[in-house]
C-alpha positions as a Markdown table, in Angstrom:
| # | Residue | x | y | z |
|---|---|---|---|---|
| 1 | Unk | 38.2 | 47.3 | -2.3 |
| 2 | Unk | 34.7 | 46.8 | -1.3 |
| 3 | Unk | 34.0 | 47.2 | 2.5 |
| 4 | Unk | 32.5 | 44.9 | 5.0 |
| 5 | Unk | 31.5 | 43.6 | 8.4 |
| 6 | Unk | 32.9 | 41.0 | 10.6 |
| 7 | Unk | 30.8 | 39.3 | 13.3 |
| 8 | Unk | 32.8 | 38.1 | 15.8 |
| 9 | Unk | 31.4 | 35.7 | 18.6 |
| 10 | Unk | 33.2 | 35.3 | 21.4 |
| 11 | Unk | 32.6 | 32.9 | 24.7 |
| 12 | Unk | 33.2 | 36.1 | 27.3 |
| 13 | Unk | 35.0 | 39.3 | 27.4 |
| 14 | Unk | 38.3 | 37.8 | 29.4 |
| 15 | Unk | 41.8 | 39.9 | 29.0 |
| 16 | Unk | 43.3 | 37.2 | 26.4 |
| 17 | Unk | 39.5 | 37.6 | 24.3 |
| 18 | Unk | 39.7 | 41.6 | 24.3 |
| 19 | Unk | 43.5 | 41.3 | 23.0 |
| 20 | Unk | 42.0 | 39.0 | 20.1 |
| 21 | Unk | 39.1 | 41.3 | 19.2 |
| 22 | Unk | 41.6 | 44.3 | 19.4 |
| 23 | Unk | 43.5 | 42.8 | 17.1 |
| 24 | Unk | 40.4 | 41.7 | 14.3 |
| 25 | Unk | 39.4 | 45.4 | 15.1 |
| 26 | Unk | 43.0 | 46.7 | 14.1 |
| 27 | Unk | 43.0 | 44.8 | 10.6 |
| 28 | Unk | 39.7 | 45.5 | 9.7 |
| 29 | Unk | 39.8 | 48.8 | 10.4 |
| 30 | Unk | 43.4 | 48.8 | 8.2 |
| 31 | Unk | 41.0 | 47.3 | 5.6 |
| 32 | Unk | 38.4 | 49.3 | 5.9 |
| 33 | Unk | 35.8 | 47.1 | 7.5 |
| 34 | Unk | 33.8 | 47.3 | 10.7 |
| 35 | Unk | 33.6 | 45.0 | 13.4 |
| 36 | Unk | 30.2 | 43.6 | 16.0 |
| 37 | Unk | 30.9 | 41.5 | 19.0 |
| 38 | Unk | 28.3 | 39.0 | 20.6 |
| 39 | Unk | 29.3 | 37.6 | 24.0 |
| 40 | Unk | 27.7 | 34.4 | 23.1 |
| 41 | Unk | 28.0 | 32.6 | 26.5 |
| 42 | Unk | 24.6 | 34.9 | 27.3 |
| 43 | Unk | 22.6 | 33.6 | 25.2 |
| 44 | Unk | 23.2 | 30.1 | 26.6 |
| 45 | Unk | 24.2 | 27.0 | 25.0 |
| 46 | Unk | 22.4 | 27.0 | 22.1 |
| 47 | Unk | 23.3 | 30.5 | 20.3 |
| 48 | Unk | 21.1 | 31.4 | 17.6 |
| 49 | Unk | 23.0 | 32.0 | 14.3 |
| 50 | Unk | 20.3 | 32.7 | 11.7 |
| 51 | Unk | 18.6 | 35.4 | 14.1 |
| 52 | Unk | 22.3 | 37.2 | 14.8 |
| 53 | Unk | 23.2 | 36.7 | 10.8 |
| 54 | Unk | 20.1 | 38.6 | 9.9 |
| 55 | Unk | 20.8 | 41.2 | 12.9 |
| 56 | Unk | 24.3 | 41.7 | 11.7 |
| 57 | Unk | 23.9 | 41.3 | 7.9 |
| 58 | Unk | 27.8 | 40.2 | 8.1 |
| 59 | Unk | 30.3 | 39.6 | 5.3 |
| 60 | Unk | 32.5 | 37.3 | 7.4 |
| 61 | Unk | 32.2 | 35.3 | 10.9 |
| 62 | Unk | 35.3 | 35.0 | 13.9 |
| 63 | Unk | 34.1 | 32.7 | 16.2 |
| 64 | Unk | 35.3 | 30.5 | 19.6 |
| 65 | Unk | 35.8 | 27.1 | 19.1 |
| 66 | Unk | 32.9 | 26.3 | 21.7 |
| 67 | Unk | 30.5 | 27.5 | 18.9 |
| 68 | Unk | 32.0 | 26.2 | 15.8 |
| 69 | Unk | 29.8 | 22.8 | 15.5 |
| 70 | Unk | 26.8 | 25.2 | 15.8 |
| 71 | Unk | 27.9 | 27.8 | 13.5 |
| 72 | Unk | 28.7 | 25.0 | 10.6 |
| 73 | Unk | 25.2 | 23.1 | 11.4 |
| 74 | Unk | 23.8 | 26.7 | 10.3 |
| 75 | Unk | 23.4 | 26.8 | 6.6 |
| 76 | Unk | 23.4 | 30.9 | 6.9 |
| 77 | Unk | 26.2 | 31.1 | 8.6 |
| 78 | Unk | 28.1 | 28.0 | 6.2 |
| 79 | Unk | 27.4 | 30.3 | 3.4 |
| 80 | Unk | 29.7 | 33.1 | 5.0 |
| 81 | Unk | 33.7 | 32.9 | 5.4 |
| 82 | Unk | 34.9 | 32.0 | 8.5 |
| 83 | Unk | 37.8 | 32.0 | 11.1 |
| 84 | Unk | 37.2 | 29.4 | 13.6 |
| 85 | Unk | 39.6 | 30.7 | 17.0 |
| 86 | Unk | 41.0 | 28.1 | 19.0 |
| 87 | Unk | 43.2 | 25.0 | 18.4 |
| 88 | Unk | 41.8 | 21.5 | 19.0 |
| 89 | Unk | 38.4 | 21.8 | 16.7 |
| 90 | Unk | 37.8 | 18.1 | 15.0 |
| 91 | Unk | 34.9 | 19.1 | 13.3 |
| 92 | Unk | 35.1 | 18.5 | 9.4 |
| 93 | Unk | 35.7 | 22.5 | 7.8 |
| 94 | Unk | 34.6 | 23.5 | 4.4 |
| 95 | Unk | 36.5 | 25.8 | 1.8 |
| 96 | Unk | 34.8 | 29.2 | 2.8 |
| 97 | Unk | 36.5 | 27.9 | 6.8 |
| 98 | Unk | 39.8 | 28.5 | 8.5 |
| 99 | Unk | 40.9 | 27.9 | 11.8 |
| 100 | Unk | 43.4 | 29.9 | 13.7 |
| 101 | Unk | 45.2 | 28.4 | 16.6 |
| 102 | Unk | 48.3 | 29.4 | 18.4 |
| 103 | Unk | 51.7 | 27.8 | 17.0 |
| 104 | Unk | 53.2 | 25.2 | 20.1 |
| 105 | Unk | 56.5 | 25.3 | 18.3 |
| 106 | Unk | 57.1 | 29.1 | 18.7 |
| 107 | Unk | 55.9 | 28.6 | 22.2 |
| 108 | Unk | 58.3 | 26.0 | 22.9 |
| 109 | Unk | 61.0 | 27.7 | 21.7 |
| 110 | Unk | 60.3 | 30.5 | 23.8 |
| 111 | Unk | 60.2 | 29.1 | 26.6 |
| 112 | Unk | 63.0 | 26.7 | 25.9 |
| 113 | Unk | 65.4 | 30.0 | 25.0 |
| 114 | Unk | 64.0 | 31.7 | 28.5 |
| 115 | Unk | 65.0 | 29.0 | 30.2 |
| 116 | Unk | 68.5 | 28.0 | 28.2 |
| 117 | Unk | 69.4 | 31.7 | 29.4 |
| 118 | Unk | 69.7 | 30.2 | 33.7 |
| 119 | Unk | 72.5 | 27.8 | 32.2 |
| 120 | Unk | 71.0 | 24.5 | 34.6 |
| 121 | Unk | 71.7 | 21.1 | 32.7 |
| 122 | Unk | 68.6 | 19.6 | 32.7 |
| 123 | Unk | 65.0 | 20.8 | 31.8 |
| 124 | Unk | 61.5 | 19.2 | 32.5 |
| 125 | Unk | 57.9 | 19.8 | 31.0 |
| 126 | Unk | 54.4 | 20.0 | 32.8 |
| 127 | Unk | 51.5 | 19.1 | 31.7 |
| 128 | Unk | 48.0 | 21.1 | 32.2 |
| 129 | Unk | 45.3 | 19.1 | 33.9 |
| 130 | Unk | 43.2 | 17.6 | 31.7 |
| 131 | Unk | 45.0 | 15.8 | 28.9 |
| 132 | Unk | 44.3 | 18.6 | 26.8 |
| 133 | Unk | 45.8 | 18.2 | 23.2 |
| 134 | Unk | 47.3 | 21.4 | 23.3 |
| 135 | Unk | 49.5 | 20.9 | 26.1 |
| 136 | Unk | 50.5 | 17.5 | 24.5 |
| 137 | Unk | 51.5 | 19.5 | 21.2 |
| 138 | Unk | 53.6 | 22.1 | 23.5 |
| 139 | Unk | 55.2 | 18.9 | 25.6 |
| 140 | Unk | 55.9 | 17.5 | 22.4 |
| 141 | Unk | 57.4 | 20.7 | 20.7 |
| 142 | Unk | 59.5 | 21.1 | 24.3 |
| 143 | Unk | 61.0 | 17.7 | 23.7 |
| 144 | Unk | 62.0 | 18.6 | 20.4 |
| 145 | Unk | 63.7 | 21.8 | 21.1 |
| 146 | Unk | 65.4 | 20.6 | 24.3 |
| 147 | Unk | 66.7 | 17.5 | 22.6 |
| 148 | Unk | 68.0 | 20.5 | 20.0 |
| 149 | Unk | 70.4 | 22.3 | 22.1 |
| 150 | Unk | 71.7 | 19.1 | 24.0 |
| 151 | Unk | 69.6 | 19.0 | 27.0 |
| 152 | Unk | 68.0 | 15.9 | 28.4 |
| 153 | Unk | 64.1 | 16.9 | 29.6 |
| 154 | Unk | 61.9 | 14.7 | 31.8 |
| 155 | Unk | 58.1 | 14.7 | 31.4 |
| 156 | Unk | 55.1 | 14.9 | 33.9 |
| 157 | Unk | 52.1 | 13.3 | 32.1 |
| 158 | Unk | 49.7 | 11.6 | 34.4 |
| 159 | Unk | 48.3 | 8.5 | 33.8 |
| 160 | Unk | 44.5 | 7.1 | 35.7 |
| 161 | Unk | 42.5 | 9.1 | 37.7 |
| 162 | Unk | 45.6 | 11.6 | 38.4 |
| 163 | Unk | 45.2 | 13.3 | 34.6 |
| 164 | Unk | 41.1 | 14.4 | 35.6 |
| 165 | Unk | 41.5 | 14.5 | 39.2 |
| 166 | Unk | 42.8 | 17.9 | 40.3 |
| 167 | Unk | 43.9 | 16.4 | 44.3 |
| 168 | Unk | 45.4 | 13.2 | 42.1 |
| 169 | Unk | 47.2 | 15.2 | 40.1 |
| 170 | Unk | 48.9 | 17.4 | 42.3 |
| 171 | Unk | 50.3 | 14.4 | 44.1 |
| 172 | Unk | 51.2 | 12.7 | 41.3 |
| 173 | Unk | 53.2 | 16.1 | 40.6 |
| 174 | Unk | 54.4 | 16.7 | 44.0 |
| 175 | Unk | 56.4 | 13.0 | 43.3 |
| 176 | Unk | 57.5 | 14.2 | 40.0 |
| 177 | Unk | 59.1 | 17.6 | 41.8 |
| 178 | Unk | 60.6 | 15.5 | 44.3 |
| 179 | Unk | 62.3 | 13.3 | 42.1 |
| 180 | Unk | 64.0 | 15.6 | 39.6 |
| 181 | Unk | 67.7 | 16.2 | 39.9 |
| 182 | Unk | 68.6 | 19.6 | 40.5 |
| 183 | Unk | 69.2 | 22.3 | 39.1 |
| 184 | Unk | 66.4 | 22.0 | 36.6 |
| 185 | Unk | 64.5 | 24.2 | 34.2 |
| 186 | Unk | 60.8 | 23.4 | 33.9 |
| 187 | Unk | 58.7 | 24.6 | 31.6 |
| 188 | Unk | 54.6 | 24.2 | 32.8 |
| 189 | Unk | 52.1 | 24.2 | 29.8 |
| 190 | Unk | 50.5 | 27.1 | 31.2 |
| 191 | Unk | 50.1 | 29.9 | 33.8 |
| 192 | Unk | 47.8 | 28.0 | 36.3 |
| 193 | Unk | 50.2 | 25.2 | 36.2 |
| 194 | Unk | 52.9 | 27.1 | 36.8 |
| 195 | Unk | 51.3 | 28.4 | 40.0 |
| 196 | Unk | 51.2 | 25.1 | 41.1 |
| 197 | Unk | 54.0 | 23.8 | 40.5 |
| 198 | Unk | 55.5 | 26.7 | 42.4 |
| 199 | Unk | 53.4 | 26.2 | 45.4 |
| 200 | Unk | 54.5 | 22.5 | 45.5 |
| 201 | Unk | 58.2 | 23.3 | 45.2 |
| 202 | Unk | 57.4 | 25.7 | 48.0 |
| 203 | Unk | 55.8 | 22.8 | 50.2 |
| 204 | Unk | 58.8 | 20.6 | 48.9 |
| 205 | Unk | 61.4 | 23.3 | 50.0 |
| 206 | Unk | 63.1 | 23.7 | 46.6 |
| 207 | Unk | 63.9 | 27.0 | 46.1 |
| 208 | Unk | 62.9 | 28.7 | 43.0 |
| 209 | Unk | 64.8 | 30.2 | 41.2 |
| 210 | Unk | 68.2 | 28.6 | 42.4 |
| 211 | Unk | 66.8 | 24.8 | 42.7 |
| 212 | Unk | 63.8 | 25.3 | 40.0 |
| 213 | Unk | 63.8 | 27.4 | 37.3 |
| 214 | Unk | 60.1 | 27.8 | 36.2 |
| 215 | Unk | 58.3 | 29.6 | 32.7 |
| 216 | Unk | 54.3 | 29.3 | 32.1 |
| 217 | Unk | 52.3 | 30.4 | 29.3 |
| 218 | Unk | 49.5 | 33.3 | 28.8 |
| 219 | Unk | 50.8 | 36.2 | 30.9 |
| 220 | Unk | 48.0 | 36.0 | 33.5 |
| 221 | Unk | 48.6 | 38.1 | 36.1 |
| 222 | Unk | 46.6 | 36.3 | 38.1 |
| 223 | Unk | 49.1 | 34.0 | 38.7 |
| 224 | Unk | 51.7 | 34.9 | 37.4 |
| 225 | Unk | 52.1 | 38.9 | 39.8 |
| 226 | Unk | 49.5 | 37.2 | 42.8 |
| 227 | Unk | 52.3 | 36.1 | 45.4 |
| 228 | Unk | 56.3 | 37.3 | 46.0 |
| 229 | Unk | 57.3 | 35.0 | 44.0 |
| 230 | Unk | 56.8 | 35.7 | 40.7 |
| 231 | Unk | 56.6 | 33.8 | 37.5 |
| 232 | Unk | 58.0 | 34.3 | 34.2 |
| 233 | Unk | 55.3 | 33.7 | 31.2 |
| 234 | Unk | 55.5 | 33.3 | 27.7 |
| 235 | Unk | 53.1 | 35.8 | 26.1 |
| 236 | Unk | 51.3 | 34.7 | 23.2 |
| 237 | Unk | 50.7 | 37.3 | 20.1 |
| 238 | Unk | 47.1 | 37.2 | 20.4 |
| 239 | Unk | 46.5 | 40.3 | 18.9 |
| 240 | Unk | 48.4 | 39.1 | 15.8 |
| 241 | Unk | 46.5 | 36.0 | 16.2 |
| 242 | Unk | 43.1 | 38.2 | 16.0 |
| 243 | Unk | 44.7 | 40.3 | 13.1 |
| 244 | Unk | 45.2 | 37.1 | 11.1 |
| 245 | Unk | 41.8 | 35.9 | 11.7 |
| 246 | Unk | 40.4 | 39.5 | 10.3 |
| 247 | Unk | 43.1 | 39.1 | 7.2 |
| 248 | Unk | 42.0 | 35.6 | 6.5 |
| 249 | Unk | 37.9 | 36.1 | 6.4 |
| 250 | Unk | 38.5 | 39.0 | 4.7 |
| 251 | Unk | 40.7 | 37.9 | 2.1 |
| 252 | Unk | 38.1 | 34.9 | 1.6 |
| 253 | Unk | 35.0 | 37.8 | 1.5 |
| 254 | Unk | 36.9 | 39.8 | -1.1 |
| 255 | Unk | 37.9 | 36.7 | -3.5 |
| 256 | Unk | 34.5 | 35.2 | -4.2 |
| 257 | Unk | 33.5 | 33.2 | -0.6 |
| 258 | Unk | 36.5 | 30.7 | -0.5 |
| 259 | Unk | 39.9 | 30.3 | 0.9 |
| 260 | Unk | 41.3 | 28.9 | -2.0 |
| 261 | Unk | 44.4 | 27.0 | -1.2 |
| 262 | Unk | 43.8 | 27.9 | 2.9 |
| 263 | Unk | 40.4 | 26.6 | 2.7 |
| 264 | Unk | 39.7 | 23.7 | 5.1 |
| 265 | Unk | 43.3 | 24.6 | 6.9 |
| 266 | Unk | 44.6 | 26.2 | 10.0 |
| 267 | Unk | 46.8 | 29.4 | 9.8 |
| 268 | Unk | 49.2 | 29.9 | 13.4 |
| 269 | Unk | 49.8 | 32.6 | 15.4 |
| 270 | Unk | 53.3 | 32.9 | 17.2 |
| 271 | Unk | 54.9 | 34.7 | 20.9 |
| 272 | Unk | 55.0 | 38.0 | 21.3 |
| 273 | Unk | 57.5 | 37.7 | 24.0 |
| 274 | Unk | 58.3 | 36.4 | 27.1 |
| 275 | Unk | 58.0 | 38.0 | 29.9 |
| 276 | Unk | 60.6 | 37.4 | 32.5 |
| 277 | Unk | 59.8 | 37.5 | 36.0 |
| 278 | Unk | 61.6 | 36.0 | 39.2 |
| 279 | Unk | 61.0 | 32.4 | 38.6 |
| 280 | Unk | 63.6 | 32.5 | 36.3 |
| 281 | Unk | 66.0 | 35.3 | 36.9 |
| 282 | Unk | 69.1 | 33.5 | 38.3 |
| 283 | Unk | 72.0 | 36.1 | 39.2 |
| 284 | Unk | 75.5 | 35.9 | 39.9 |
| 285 | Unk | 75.0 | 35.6 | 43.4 |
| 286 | Unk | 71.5 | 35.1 | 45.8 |
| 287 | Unk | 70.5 | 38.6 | 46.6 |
| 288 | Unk | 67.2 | 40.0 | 48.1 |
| 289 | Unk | 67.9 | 43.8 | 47.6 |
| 290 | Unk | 68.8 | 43.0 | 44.1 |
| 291 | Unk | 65.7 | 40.9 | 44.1 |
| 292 | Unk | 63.4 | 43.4 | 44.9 |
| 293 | Unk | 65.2 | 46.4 | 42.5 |
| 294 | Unk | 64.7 | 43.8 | 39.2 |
| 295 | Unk | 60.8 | 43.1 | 40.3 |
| 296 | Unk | 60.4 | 47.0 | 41.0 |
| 297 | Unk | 61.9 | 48.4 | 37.1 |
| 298 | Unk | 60.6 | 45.6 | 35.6 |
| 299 | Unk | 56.7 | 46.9 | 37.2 |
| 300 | Unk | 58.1 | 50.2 | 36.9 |
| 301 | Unk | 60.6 | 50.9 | 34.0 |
| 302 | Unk | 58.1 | 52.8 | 31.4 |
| 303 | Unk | 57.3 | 55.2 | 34.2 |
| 304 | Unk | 59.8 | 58.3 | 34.3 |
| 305 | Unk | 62.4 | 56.6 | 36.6 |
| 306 | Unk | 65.8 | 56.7 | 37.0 |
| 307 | Unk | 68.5 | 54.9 | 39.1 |
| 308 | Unk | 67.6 | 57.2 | 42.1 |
| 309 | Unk | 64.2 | 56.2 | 42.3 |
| 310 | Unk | 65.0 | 52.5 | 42.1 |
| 311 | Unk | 67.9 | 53.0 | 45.2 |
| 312 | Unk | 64.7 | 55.2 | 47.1 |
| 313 | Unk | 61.9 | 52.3 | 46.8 |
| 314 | Unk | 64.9 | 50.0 | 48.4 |
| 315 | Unk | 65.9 | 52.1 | 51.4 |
| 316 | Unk | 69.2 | 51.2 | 51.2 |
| 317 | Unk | 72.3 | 53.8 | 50.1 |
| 318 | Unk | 73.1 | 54.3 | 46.5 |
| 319 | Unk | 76.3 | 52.7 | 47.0 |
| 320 | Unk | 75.5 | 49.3 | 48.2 |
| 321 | Unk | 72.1 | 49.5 | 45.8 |
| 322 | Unk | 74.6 | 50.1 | 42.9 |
| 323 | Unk | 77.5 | 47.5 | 43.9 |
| 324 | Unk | 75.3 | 44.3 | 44.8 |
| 325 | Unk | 73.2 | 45.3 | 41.4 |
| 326 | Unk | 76.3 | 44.6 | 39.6 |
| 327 | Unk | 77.3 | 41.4 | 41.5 |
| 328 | Unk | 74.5 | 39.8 | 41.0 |
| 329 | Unk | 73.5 | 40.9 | 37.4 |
| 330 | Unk | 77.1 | 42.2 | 36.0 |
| 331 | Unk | 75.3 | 45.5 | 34.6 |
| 332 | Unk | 74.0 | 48.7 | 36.3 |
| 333 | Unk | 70.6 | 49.8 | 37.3 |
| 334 | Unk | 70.1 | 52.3 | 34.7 |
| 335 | Unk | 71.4 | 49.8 | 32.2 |
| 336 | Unk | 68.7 | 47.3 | 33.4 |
| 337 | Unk | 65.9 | 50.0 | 33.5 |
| 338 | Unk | 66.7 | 50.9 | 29.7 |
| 339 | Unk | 66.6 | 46.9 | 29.0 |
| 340 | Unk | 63.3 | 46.8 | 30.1 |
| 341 | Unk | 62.4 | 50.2 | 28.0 |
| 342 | Unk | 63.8 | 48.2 | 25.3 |
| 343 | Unk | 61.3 | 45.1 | 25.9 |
| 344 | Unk | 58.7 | 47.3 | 26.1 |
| 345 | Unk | 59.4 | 49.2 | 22.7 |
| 346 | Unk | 59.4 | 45.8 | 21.0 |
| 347 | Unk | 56.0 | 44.9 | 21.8 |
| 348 | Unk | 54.7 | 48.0 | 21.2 |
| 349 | Unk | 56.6 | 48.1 | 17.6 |
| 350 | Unk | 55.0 | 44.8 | 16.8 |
| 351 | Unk | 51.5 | 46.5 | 17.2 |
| 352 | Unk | 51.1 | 48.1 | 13.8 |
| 353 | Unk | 48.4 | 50.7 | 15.0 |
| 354 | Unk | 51.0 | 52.8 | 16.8 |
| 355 | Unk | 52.8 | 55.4 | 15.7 |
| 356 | Unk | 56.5 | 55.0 | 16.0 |
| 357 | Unk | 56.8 | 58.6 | 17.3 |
| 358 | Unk | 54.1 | 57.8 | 20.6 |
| 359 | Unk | 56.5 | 55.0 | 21.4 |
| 360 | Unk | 59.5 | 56.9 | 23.4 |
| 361 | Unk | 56.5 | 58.2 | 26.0 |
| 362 | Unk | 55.2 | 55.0 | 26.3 |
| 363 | Unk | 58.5 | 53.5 | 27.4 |
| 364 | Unk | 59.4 | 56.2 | 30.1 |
| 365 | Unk | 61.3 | 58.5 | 27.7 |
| 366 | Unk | 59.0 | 61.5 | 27.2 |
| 367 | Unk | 59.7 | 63.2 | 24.3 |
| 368 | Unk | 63.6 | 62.7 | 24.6 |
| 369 | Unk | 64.8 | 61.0 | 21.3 |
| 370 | Unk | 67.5 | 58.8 | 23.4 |
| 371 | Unk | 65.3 | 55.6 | 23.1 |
| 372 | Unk | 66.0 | 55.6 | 19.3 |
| 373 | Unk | 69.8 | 56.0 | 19.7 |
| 374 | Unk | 70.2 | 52.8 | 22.7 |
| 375 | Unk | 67.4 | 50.8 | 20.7 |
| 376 | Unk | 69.5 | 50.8 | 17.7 |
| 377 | Unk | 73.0 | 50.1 | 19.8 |
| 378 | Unk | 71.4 | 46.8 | 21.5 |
| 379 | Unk | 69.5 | 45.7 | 18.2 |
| 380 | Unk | 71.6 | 46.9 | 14.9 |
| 381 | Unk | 68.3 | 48.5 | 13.7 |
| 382 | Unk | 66.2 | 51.8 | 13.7 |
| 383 | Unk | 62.9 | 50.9 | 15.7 |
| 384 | Unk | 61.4 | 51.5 | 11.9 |
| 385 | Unk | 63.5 | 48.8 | 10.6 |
| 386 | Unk | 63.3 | 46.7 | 13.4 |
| 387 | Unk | 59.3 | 46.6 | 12.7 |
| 388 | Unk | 59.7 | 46.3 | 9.2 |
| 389 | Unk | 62.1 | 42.8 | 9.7 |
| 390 | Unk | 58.8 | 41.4 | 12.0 |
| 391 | Unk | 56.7 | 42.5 | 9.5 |
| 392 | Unk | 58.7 | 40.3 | 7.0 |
| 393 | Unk | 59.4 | 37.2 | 9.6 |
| 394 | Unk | 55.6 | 37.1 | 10.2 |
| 395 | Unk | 54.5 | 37.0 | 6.4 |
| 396 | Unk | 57.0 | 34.6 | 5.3 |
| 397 | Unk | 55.6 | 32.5 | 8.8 |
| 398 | Unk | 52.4 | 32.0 | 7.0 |
């Protein structure tokens, strides 16, 4: 297997970015290659291909979408495979050329399951400012799936000036809140309209989660941990994204230049989970010390807690800590702290670079064994099996 270099140009060094080149890095290094980065938005609008090509000398190219039209106008760089990152490119793509975009179908259905789970009859979708294809593609996907488990789903899409026009928009939302019959499980296209749509139900007084359950996409913290309120968030695989953009120009370098049957086509990346916050944790019964214990092992829970410390950061008696826990969620604190553990296990275990031995530590356990033994009793698998299945849902994915 003959070793190689990737080049990969990215727009800017953001969190979802660094999870993408971690995962490119991950692959190649599984392969045997090295990997450069170029934060290309510094070299302004024009980046200069040729000159970073004969810098680089590299064997295959991972690039933003923003730079895709200039990287194919370059006849070095055409000559070289090439993962083009990022959904909605129109440009024409030649054989030695693959896109990789997230999959709007896997988001949907995560979000969709997320929100299935608060039981409320009806479910809506919101759409990003902008008109932006991909949050058609996820409305649309939405629509599918919530037509597939029986529930009728209403649609924001602004029409005019409102779709551009960020103080048009949020009015033409704000009616679209008011209108909806509640309760009612919305699912926003992503993270920042999320935020907004929870600051308009706040200005609206409908309560969220009990009136409005509400699900975003990317995992920002920025707005999805900012306020008191906080909002669940599908979280896209974006290193698996990044690992399939490494496999693909690789694969391409190592059969002659071309993708063969990919060539020209777009491979998709899926969720890696969702992460559930209070926008849509609906319990038994409205409680704010329960509330506030959920919010605390969910930030917490891969720290060395136990119940104790959950009933201590309360400041309340273990008693009434333990009794309206299991009122309102119908398990106990130390059951919801090793749920959590368990989450956490499963998104480590889908990151092929570590060691299943490191994970117990990670999750809170130390070097005690007993996450294997409650991992296998809530899944039916060994955490070795268990990453063993995703390898084998992935491949047979793409």
């Amino acid at each position: 297997m003959k070793s190689g270099r990737i080049l990969v140009v990215s727009d800017e060094m953001g969190r979802g970015n660094q999870r993408q080149i971690a995962g490119i890095s991950d692959c190649a290094k599984r392969r045997g290659w090295a990997v450069d980065v170029v934060e290309a938005r510094h070299f302004g609008k024009n980046p200069d291909f040729t000159k970073w090509i004969d810098i680089w000398h590299p064997d295959g190219i991972v690039l933003d979408r923003v730079y895709a039209n200039q990287a194919l106008a370059c006849r070095a760089a055409r000559r070289i495979p090439m993962a083009i990152w990022g959904s909605n490119f129109q440009g024409k793509l030649s054989r030695r050329c693959v896109t990789v975009e997230n999959d709007p179908a896997a988001i949907a259905e995560a979000a969709g399951r997320e929100l299935a789970q608060t039981d409320y009859p009806r479910f809506a979708f919101v759409n990003a400012l902008g008109g932006m294809k991909w949050s058609r593609d996820r409305e649309e996907a939405f629509s599918s799936f919530a037509t597939s488990i029986g529930r009728p789903v209403a649609v924001f899409k602004p029409t005019g000036v409102a779709v551009s026009n960020a103080a048009r928009f949020s009015e033409a939302l704000s009616r679209f809140l008011r209108g909806l019959e509640t309760p009612c499980a919305v699912f926003a296209a992503n993270d920042v309209t999320s935020a907004l749509v929870a600051s308009l139900c706040g200005t609206l007084e409908l309560s969220i989660p009990d009136d409005i359950a509400l699900v975003g996409v990317d995992d920002n913290a920025e707005y999805c941990e900012r306020s008191a309120l906080t909002l669940s968030s599908v979280r896209i695989d974006m290193e698996g994204g990044g690992a399939m953009a490494a496999a693909a120009v690789i694969d391409m370098a190592e059969s002659g230049g071309t993708a063969g049957r990919s060539g020209g086509k777009s491979v998709r990346y899926g969720v890696e989970c969702v992460v559930r916050r209070a926008s849509t944790r609906a319990l038994r019964i409205r409680c704010g010390i329960v509330t506030r214990a959920l919010e605390w092992i969910r930030q917490n829970a891969c720290q060395p807690i136990v119940a104790a410390d959950v009933v201590k950061a309360l400041g309340c008696s273990r008693r009434l800590a333990d009794l309206r826990f299991r009122q309102a969620t119908g398990h106990t604190i130390l059951e919801e702290i090793h749920a959590r553990r368990i989450e956490a296990a499963k998104a480590l275990l889908k990151r092929s670079s570590i060691p299943i031995e490191e994970i117990p530590e990670k999750c809170g356990y130390g070097r005690n064994p007993y996450l294997g033994i409650i991992f296998k009793r809530a899944t039916g698998m060994s955490m070795r099996q268990w990453r063993m299945a995703q390898r084998r849902q992935k491949k047979s994915r793409h």
